[in-house]
C-alpha positions in Angstrom: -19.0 -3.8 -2.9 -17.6 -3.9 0.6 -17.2 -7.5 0.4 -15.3 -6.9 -3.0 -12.8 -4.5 -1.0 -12.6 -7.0 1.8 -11.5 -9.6 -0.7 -9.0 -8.0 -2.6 -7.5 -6.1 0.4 -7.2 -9.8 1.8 -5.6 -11.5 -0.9 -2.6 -8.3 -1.9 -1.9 -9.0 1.9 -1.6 -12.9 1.4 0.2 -12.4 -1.7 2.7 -9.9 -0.3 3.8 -12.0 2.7 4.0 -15.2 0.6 6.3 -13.5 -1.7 8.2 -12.0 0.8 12.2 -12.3 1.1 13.9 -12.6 4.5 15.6 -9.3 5.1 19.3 -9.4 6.2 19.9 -6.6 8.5 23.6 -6.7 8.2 23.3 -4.6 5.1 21.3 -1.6 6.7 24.1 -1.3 9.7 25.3 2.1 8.2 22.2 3.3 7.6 21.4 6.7 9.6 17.5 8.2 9.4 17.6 11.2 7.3 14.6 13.7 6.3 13.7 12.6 3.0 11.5 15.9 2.4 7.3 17.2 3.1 4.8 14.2 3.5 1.6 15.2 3.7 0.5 12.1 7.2 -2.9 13.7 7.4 -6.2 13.0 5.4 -8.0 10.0 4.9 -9.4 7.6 2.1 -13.0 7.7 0.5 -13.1 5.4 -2.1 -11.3 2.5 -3.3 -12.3 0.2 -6.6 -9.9 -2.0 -8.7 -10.9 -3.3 -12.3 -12.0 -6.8 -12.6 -10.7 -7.3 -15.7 -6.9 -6.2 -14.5 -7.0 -6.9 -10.9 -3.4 -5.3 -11.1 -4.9 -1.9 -11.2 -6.7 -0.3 -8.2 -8.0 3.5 -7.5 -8.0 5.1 -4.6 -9.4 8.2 -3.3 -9.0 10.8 -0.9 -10.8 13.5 0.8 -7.5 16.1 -0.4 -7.6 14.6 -3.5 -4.1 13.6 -3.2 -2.7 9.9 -2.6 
């Protein structure tokens, strides 16, 4: 199973920087930072499992319960 995680972890990496588009920083010059509202940065993750039938979907849990 952890080899499973491993794997799939690996390869939505690989396929998110081989899709990636350059980024051209002359459209975020006006951009200011800006609270966007409560974010719960604490907690962790406890499980994780994706279907291998629809490698498109993938659970994850928390010990809040919340992701």
């Amino acid at each position: 199973m952890h080899l499973v995680v491993h794997v799939l972890i690996l390869s939505i990496g690989l396929s998110l920087s081989l899709s990636a588009q350059p980024l051209d920083l002359e459209k975020l010059h006006g951009m200011q930072a800006r609270s966007i509202g409560p974010a719960g940065m604490s907690g962790r993750v406890t499980a994780i499992d994706a279907l291998e039938e629809n490698p498109d979907v993938i659970y994850a849990g928390t010990a809040s319960g919340v992701l």
